[in-house]
N, C-alpha and C positions, 0 to 999 in steps of 0.2 A: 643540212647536206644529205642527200640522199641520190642513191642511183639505181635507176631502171631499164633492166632488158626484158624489155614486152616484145614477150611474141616472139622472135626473131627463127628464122629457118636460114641456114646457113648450105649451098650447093656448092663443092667443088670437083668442080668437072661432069663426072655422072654420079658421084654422089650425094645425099645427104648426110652431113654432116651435125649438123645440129638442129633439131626440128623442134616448133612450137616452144621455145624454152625463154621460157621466162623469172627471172631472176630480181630481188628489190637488197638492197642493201642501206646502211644510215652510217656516220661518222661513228665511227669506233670501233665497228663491226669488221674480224680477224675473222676470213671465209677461207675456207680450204675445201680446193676442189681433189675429189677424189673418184675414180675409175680406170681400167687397165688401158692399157694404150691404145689410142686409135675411137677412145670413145669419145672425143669433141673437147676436153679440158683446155690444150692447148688452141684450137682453134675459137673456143668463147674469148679467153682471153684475147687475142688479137683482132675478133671481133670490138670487144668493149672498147679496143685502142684506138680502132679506125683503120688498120691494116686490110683487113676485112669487111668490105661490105653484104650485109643479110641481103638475102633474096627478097624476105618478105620481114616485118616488125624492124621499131628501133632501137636505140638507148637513147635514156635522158639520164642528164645530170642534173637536179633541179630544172627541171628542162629547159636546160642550154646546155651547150659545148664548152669542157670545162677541158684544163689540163690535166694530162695522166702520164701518169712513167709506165713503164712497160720492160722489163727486163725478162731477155729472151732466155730459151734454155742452154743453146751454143751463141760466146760472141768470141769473133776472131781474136788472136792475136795480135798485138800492135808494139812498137818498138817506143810509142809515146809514152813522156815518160805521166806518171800518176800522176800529178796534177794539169797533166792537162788530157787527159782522158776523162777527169772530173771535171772537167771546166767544157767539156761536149753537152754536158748537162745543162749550162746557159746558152747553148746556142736558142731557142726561142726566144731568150730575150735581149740578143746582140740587135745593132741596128743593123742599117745597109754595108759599114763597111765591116762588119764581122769579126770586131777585136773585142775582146774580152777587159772591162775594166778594171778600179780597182773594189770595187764593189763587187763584181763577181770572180775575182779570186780569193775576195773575205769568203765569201758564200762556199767557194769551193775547200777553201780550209775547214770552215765550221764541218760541214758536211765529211772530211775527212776526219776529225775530230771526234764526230760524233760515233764513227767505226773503229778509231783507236789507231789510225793509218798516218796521223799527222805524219809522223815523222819518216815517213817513205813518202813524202809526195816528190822528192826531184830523181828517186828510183824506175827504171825502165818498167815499165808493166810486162812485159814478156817474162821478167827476173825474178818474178813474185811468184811464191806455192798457189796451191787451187784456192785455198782458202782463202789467202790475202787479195788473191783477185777479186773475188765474189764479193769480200768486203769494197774494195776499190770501186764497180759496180754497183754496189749499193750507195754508194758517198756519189755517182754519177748521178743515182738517179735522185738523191735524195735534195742534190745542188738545183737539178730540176724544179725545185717546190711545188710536187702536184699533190692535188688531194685525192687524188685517188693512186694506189701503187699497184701495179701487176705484175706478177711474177711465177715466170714456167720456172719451175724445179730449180730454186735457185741452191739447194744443197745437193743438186747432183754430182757423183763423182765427189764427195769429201768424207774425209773420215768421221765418224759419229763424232767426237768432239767439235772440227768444224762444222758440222751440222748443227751442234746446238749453240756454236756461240752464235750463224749467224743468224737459225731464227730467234736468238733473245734479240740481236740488234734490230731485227724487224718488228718486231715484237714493241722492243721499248719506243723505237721511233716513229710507232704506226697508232698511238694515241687518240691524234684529231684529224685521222684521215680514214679513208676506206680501205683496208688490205682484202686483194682477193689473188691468194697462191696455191698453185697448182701442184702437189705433191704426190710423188708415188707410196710414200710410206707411211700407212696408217697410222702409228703411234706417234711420228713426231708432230701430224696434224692434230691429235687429239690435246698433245702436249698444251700447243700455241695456238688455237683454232677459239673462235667462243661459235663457232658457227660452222656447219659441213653439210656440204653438198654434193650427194654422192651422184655420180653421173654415169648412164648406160645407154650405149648404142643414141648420143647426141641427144638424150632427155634426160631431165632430173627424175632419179628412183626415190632419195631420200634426202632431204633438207629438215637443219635443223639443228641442236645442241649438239657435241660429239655423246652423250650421257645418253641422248634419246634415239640419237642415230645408227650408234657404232654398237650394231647386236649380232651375232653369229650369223643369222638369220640373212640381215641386210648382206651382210659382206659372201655371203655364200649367193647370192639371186645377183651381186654387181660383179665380183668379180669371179666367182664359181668354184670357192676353195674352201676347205673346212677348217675352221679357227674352233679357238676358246677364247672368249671373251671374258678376261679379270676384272673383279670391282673389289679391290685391296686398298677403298681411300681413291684411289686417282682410277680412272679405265684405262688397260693396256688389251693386246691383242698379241697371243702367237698360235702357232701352227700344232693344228691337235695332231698330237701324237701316240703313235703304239709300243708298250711298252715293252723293252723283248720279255721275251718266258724263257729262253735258253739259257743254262749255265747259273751258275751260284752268284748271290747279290752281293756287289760290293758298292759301298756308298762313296764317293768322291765329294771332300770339301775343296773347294776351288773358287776359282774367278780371277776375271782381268787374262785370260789365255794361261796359267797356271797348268790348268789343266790338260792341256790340248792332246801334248805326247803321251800322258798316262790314259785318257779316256779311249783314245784310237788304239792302245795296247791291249786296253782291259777289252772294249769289243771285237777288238781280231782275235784274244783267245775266246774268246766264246762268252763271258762272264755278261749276268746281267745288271747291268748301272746302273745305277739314281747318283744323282748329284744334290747341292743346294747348301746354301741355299744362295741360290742366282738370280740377279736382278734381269730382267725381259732382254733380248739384244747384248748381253755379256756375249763376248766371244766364244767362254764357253758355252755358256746354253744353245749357242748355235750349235757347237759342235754335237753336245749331249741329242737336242735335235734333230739333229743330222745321221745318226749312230740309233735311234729311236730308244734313248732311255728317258727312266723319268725323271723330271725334276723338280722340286721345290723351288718357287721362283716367287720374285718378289717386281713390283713395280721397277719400272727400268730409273737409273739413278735417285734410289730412295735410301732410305736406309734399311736396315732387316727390322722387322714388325716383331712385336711379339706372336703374332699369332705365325708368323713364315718363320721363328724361330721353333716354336712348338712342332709344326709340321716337319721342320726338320729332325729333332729330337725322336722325333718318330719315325722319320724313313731310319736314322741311325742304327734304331732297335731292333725294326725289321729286318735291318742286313745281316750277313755273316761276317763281312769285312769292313773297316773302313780305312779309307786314307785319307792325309792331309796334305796335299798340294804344297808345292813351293810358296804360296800366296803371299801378296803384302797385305798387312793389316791395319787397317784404318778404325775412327769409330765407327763408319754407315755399316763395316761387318765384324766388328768385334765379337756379335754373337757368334758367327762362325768358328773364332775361337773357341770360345768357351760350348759351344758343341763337340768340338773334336776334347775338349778336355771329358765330358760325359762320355764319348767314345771310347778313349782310352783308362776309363775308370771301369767299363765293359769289360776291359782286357781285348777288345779286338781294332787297336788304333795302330796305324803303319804310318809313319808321317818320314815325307822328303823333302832331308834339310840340307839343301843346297846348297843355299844365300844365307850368308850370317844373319840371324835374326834382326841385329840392329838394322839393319841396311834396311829391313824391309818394314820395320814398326811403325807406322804413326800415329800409335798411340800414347806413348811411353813407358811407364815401370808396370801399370795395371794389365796391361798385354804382355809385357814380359815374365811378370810372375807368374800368369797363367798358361802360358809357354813353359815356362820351366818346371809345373807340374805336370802336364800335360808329356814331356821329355820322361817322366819319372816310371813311367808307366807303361810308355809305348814299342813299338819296335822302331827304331830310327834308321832311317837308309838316305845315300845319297846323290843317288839316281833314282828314274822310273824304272829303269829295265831292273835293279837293286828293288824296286818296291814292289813290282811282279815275282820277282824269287820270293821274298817275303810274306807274299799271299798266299803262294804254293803253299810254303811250310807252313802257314799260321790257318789255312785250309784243310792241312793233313793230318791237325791235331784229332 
């Protein structure tokens, strides 16, 4: 199984759109196209479909005309209910009077099945969140049975966790077929990709493994922005940032939006930040990013490393201040904990304890005993605006 766009140049209107770009792919092969908008991503793909026909070069499938799904980036709304929005999916293979049997509502269950939707198929599709549609969508096209799947931005518009259940489901269900999906966000392609191809002004720049492709370098000449590119085990990408130099260091342990309202407090007074340690796309780290402090950050949903724990331990020492966030405690940041317990053995730990610890533990007694020395030590508050006063004073020592 194998698929080829040779050559192809793509005109719409008075432009070109995709020029001389040629592309081969094999069964198994997870390709993610990547480029900022307007560079051809979406128009290859609906090229590959047939939507589109090149000006000049073709595609072969094994060179013939195979079946392909095609899931766009906007599809309307419809009042139909879920299974029979998945059962549009059989429409190429209805005969002339175009009823669905029972053989293609087996098909259209399995396919529902296979995204975990069974049990919403006689639900209106208009009544379903973004995510459940996108699944819903995916079970259309996967009723389809094509061996090749395409897909514009199929996690557009959904919260990072439906972004990553639904590229697992493309992911697990894209085996012994050809995936080629068109994403704006570099790290979730690097996630689910075994293959990227970066695309500029309608030509490929960079093709190839996300390991051999995804370098500062590439991503600064395709999309024109300046990153850091991490290799902590897995490759991630965020936005290089400047650290303030204004104001006295205070460290922030956080994560999960913990920290939101104390990190925008501490840089409107002036004070300068570090955080961590934060996994890549935590809410907070955006914020910390956004605010330009530094962080200690660790691959996005990993767990904390020993070495992103060390690093931390260190920004700790560095500060004058620290605080510990309202945070839940899980094992992926356990360390976290037992960093702020090194903190407040400093003598310079502020921790706000909002939320009864139980509520927020999922660890059990090994994080609570460490919590309760950590209490033994520290200044305890139970607000931020309560943990800004507490830094004045513990500042004025």
């Amino acid at each position: 199984m194998r698929l080829k766009v040779d050559k192809i140049t793509v005109k719409l209107g008075s432009s070109e759109i995709l020029k001389d770009l040629t592309i081969e792919a094999k069964k198994g092969d997870f390709i993610a196209l990547l480029g900022p908008n307007g560079s051809g991503k979406s128009t290859l793909l609906r090229t590959i479909f047939g939507i589109i026909k090149p000006l000049k070069g073709v595609v072969f499938f094994d060179g013939k005309e195979e079946e392909k799904g095609y899931l766009p980036q906007e599809t309307a709304d419809t009042n139909l209910r879920v299974i029979e929005v998945v059962l549009l999916g059989r429409t190429p293979y209805l005969g002339r009077i175009k009823s669905p049997k029972e053989k293609d509502f087996e098909i259209a269950m399995d396919a529902l099945r296979s995204v975990g939707m069974e049990n919403f198929a006689d639900r209106k599709f208009s009544e379903l969140s973004g995510g459940e549609k996108q699944k819903v969508l995916l079970a259309r096209l996967f009723a389809q049975e094509p061996k090749i799947l395409l897909l514009d931005e199929p996690t557009a518009h959904l919260d990072i966790s439906a972004q990553l259940e639904i590229m697992r489901i493309i992911k697990e269900l894209a085996g012994d077929r050809i995936v080629i999906v068109a994403l704006h966000d570099i790290n979730l392609a690097i996630s689910f990709a075994n293959c990227i191809l970066m695309i500029k002004d309608g030509r490929i720049a960079y093709a190839g493994s996300p390991r051999n492709v995804i370098t500062e370098e590439s991503i600064k000449e395709v999309f024109g922005v300046e990153v850091s590119v991490k290799r902590h085990g897995q490759i991630y990408v965020i936005p290089k940032i400047k650290s303030s130099i204004n104001g006295r260091r205070v460290h922030v342990i956080c994560g999960g939006g913990s920290g939101k309202e104390l990190l925008h407090l501490l840089s409107t007074e002036g004070y300068s930040v570090s955080a961590g340690v934060l996994n890549a796309l935590d809410s907070d780290w955006e914020i910390v990013s956004e605010i330009g402090g530094m962080i200690v950050d660790a691959p996005p949903f990993s767990e904390i490393s020993e070495d992103a724990h060390q690093r931390n331990l260190e920004a700790i020492k560095n500060s004058e201040a620290v605080i510990l966030a309202d945070l839940s405690i899980g094992r992926g940041n356990l360390k976290n904990l037992i960093s702020a317990k090194y903190a407040s053995e400093l003598g310079k730990l502020i921790v706000v304890d909002k939320t009864p610890f139980e509520e927020r533990n999922f660890v059990g007694q090994e994080a609570e005993k460490i919590y309760s020395e950590i209490l033994k030590n520290a200044t305890v508050v139970k607000s931020e605006g309560d943990a800004l006063n507490a830094l004045r004073k513990l500042l004025s020592r």
